[in-house]
C-alpha positions as CSV (number, residue, x, y, z in Angstrom):
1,X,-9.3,140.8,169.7
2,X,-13.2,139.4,170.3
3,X,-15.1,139.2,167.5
4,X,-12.0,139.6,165.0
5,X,-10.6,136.9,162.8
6,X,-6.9,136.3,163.4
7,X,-4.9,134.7,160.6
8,X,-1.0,134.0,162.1
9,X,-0.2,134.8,157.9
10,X,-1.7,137.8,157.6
11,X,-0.2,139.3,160.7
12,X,3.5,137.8,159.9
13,X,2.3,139.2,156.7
14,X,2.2,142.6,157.9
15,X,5.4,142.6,160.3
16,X,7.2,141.6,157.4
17,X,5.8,144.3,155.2
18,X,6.1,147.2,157.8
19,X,10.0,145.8,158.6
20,X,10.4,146.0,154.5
21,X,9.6,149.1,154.0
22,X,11.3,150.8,156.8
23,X,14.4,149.3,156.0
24,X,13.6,150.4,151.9
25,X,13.3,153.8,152.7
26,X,16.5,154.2,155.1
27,X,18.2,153.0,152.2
28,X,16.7,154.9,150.0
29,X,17.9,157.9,152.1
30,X,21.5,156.8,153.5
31,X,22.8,154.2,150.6
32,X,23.9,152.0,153.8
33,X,25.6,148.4,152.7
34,X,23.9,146.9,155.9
35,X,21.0,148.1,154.9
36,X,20.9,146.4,151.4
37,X,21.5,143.1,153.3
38,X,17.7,144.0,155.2
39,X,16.3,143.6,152.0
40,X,17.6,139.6,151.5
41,X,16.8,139.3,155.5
42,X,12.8,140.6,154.9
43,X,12.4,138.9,151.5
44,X,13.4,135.3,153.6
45,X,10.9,135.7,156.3
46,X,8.3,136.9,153.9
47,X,9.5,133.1,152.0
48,X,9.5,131.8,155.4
49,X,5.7,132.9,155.6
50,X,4.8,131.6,151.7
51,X,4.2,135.0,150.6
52,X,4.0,134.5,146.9
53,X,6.7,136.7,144.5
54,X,3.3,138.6,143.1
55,X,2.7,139.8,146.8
56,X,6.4,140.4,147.7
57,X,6.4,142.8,144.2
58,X,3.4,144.5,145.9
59,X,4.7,144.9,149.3
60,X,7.6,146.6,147.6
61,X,5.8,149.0,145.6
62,X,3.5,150.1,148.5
63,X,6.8,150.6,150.5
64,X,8.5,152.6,147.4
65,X,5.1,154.4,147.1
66,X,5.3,155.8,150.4
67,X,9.0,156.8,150.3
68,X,9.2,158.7,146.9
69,X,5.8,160.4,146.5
70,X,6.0,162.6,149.1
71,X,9.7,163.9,148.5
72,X,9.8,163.3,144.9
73,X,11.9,161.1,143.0
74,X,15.1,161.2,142.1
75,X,17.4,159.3,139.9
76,X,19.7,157.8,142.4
77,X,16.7,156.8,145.0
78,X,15.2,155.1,141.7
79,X,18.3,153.1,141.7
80,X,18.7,152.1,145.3
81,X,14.8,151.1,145.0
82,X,16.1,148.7,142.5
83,X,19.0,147.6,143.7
84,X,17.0,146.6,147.2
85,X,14.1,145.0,145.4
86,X,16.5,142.8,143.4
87,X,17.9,141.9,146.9
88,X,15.0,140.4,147.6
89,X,14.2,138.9,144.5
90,X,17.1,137.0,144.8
91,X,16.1,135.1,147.8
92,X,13.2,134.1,145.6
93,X,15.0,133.2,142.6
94,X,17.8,130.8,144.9
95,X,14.7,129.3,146.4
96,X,13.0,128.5,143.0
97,X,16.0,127.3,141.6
98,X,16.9,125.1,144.6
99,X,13.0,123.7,143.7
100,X,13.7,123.7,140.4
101,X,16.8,121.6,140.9
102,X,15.5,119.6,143.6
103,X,12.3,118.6,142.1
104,X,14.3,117.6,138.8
105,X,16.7,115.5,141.2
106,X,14.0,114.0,143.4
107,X,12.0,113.5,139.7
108,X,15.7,111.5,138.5
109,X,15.3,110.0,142.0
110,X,12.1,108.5,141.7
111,X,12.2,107.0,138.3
112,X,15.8,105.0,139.7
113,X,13.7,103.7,142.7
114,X,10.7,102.4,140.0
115,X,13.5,100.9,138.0
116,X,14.9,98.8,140.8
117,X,11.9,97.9,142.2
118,X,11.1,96.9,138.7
119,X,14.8,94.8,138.6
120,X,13.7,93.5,142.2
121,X,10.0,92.0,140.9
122,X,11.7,90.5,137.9
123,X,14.3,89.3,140.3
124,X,11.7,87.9,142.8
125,X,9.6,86.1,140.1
126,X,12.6,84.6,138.8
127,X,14.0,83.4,142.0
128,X,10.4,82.2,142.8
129,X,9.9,80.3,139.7
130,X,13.5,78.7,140.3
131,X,12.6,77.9,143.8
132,X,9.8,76.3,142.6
133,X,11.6,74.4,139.7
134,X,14.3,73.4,142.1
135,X,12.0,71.9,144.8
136,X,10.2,70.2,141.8
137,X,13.4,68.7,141.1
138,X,14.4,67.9,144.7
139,X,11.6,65.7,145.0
140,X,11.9,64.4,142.5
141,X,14.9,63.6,142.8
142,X,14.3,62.4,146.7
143,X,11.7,59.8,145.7
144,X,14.2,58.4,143.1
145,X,16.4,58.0,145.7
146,X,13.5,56.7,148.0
147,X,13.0,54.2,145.3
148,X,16.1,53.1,144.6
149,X,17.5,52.9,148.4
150,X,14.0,50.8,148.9
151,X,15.3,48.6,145.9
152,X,18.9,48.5,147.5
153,X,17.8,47.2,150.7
154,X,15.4,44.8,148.9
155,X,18.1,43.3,146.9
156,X,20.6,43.5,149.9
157,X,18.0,41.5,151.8
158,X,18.3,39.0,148.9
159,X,21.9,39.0,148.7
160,X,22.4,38.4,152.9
161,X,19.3,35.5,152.4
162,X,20.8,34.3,149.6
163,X,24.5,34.2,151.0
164,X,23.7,33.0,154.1
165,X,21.4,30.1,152.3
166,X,24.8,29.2,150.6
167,X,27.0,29.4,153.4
168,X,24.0,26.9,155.5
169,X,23.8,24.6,152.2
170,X,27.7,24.6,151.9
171,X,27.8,23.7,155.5
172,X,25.2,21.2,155.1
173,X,26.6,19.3,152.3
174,X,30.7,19.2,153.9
175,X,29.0,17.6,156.7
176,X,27.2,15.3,155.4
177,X,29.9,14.4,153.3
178,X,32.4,13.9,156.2
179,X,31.1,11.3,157.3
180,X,30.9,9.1,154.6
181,X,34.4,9.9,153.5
182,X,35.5,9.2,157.4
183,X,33.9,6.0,156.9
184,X,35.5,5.4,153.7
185,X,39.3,6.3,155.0
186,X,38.6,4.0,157.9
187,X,37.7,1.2,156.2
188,X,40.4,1.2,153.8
189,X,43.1,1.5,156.2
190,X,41.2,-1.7,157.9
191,X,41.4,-3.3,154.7
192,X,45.3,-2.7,153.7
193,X,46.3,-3.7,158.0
194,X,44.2,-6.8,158.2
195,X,44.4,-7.9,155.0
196,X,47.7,-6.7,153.4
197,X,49.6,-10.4,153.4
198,X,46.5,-11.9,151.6
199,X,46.7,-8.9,148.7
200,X,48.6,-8.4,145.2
201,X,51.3,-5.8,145.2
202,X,48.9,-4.2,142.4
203,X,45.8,-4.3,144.9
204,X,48.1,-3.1,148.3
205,X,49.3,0.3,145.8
206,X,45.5,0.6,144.6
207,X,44.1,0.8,148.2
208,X,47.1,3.1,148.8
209,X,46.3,5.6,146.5
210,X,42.4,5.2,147.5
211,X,43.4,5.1,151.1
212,X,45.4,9.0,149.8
213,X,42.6,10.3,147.8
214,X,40.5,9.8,150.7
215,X,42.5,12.0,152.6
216,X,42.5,14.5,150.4
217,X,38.7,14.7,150.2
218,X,38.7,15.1,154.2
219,X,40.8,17.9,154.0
220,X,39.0,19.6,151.3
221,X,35.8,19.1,153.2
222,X,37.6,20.8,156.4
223,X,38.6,23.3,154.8
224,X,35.2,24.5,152.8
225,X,33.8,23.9,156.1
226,X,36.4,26.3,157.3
227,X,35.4,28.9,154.7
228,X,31.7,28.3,154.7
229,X,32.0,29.1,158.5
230,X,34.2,32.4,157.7
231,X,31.5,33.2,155.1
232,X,28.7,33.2,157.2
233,X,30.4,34.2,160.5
234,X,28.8,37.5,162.0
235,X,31.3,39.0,165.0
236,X,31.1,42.1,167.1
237,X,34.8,42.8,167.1
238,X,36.6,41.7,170.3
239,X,40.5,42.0,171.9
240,X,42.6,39.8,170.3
241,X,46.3,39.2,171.5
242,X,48.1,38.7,168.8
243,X,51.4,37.5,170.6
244,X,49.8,35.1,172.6
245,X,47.7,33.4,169.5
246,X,50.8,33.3,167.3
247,X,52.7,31.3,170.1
248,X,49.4,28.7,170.0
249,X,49.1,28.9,166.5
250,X,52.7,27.2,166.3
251,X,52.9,25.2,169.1
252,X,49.7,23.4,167.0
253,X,52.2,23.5,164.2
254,X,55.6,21.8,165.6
255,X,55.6,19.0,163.6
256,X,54.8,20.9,160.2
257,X,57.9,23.6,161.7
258,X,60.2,20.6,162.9
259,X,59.7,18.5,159.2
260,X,60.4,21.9,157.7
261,X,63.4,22.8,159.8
262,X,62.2,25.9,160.1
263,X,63.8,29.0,161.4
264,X,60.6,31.2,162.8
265,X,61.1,34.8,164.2
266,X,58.5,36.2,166.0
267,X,58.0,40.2,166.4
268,X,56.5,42.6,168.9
269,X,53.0,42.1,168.5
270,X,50.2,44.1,169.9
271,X,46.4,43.4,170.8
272,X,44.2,44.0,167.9
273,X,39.6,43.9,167.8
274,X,38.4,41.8,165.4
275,X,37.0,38.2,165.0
276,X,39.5,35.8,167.4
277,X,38.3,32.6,165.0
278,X,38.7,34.4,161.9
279,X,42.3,36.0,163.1
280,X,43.1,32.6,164.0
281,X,42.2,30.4,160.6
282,X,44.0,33.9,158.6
283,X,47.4,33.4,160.9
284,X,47.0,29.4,160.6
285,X,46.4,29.7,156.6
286,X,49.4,32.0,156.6
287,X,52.1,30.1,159.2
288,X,50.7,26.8,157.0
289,X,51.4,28.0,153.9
290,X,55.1,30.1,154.8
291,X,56.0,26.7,156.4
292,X,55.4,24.4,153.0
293,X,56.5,27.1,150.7
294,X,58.8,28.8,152.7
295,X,61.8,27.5,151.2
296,X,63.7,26.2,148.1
297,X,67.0,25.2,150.3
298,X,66.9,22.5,153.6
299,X,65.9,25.1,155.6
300,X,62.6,27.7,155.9
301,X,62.6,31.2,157.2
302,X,59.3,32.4,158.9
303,X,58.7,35.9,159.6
304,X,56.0,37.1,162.0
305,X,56.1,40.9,162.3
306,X,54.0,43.9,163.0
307,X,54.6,47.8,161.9
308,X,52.9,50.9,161.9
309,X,49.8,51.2,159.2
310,X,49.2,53.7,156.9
311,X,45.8,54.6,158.2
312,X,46.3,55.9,162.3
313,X,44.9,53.6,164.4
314,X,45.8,50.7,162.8
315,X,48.5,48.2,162.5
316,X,49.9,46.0,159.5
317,X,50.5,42.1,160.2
318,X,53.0,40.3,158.2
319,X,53.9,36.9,157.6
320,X,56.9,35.9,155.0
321,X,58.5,33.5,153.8
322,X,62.3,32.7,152.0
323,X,60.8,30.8,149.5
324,X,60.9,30.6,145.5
325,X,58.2,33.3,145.8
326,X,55.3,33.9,143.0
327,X,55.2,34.7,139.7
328,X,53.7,38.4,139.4
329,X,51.0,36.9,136.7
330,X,49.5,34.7,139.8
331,X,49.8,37.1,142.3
332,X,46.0,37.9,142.1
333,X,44.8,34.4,140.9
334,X,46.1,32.7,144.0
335,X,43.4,34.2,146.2
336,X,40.9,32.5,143.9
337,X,38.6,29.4,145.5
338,X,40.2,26.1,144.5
339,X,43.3,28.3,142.8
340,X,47.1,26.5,143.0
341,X,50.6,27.0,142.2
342,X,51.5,23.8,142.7
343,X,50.0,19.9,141.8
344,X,48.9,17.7,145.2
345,X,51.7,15.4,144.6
346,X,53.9,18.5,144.7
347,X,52.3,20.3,147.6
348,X,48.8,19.1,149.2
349,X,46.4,21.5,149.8
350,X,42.7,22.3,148.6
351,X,42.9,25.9,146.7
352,X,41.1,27.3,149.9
353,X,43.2,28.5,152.0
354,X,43.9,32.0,150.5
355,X,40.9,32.6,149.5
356,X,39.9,32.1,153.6
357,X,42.4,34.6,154.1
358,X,41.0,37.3,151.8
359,X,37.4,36.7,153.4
360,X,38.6,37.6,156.4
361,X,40.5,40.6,155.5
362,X,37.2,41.8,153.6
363,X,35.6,41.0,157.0
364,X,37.5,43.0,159.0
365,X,37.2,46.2,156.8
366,X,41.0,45.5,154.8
367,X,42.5,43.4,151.9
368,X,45.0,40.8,152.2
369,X,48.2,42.3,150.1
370,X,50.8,40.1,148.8
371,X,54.4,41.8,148.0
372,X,56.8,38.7,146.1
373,X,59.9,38.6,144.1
374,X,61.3,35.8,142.0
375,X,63.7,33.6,144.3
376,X,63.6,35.8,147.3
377,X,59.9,34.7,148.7
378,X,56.6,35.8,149.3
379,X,55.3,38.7,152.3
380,X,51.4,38.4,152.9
381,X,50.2,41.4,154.8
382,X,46.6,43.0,156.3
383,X,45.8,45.9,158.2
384,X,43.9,45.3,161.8
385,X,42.4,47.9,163.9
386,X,44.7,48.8,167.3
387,X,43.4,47.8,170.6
388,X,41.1,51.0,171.9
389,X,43.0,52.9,174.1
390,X,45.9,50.8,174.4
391,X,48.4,53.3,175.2
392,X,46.2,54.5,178.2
């Protein structure tokens, strides 16, 4: 095949074409079924080999050319020559549908796929613009924050200066004051020993009553020395037995138990954490007061008890009394600085020594609770933190 130009068309052109018209003009001579099928079986490879439906027409006519001329025609052959050719012409007609179709579907197809990635821009620049928007607003929002935590710990800065400048002042000033009033209470009790048969009835009952209002100014002192110290007292929390600090909490407290004829029942009680010196002045503010107020009769009742918490890990301590109880309007005044039930002559005290309490409580993370009925006394109560792994 030197020097000639082979096309692979053109000769699958030609096999096609040959195998076409041999098969046209056996059944233009036998009628055969399985020869009609040759014609959808020639017209497929020739659409296999894009010959075009003008050149198929051709191919066909060439092949009917050749088969009638010579013999002649006749009306039947005419027909099978028909019937063949729109065999093949069939295969063309599926295929041109199917592209017909297909094109309309992948046409139908496209336009979808422009509209979603039309949705999915829209989509995108909305999502962008809100991204943007939102970090706008999260930093803005962060620097208020910034700026007001700043302003926070500026003013909680204050607020520990200040308080501790307070608690240092308060300090300062009970001191100082002690002494003088020491002095004072001294003095007088000097003057009423030594001089007592030289003085008026009227002057012994006036240094009396000075020599009794001194007192009381000492233990108001102690005590907003004891609550100045509560006030500024920083702790790390710590064991604390609390059986073992109850039983030296009263054995300070005999005389105050024996003048009160006390009856004083003491619980189970575990080892806590917290402050020992602030768990101390709250049980000795408590044990105190259930022992003066603990009864209307000859006889108080103490109560020293610890149960199960609401919160896990933690333990409620109790302390009540049998006494005439208090009124439900007071039951939030009492833990007011300088805040009584009773007059001095009645009861002495300062007005401190609930108030102590409720520091500490706040201290420790709680709140001092107070449950009381009219005639059937009064039950203070906090909530302290369990020993860490006491059960191990």
């Amino acid at each position: 095949m030197t020097g000639v130009d082979w096309h692979p068309a053109k000769e699958t052109l030609t096999l096609v074409a040959q195998r076409y018209q041999t098969a046209l003009a056996a059944y233009l001579q036998s009628g055969e079924a399985e020869l009609l099928a040759e014609a959808y079986e020639t017209a497929r490879l020739a659409l296999e080999a894009e010959v075009p439906l003008p050149d198929f027409g051709l191919m066909h006519f060439a092949g009917l050319r050749d088969s009638l001329l010579p013999a002649g025609s006749s009306g039947a052959c005419l027909e099978r020559a028909e019937d063949f050719f729109l065999e093949g012409v069939a295969v063309y007609d599926m295929a041109l549908r199917g592209y017909v179709s297909g094109m309309a579907a992948l046409r139908k197809e496209i336009a979808e796929r422009r509209r979603v990635e039309e949705e999915l821009r829209d989509i995108t620049f909305e999502l962008a613009r809100q991204r943007d928007e939102l970090d706008r607003e999260v930093r803005k929002r962060t620097n208020e924050i910034r700026l007001r935590a700043q302003e926070l710990e500026s003013k909680n800065r204050q607020l520990v200066q200040a308080n501790q400048d307070q608690s240092n002042f308060t300090y300062a000033l009970s001191h100082d004051l002690k002494t003088p009033i020491n002095t004072l209470y001294c003095f007088l009790g000097v003057l009423l020993e030594d001089f007592q048969a030289d003085l008026k009835p009227e002057a012994q009952e006036l240094i009396t009553d000075l020599i009794g209002t001194a007192q009381r100014m000492r233990q108001l002192v102690d005590d907003v020395l004891d609550y100045s110290n509560v006030v500024g007292h920083q702790f790390t929390p710590e064991r604390v037995d609390l059986q073992q600090m109850v039983q030296q909490i009263l054995k300070d407290m005999d005389a105050l138990a024996a003048s009160a004829q006390a009856e004083i029942h003491v619980g189970a009680l575990p080892a806590v954490m917290g402050s020992p010196f602030q768990i101390r002045v709250l049980l000795t503010n408590l044990l105190s007061n259930a022992l003066t107020y603990g009864s209307e009769g000859p006889r108080a009742e103490v109560r020293i008890v610890c149960v199960p918490a609401e919160t896990a890990g933690k333990v409620r301590l109790s302390v009540s009394d049998s006494g005439p109880g208090i009124p439900e309007d007071m039951q939030d005044r009492i833990f007011e600085l300088f805040k009584r039930l009773h007059r001095y002559e009645q009861c002495p005290g300062s007005g401190i020594g609930l108030a102590l309490c409720k520091r500490v409580a706040e201290a420790h993370g709680t709140v001092l609770q107070v449950v009381s009925q009219a005639g059937k006394g009064a039950a203070f109560s906090v909530d302290l933190d369990l020993e860490e792994n006491q059960d191990e």
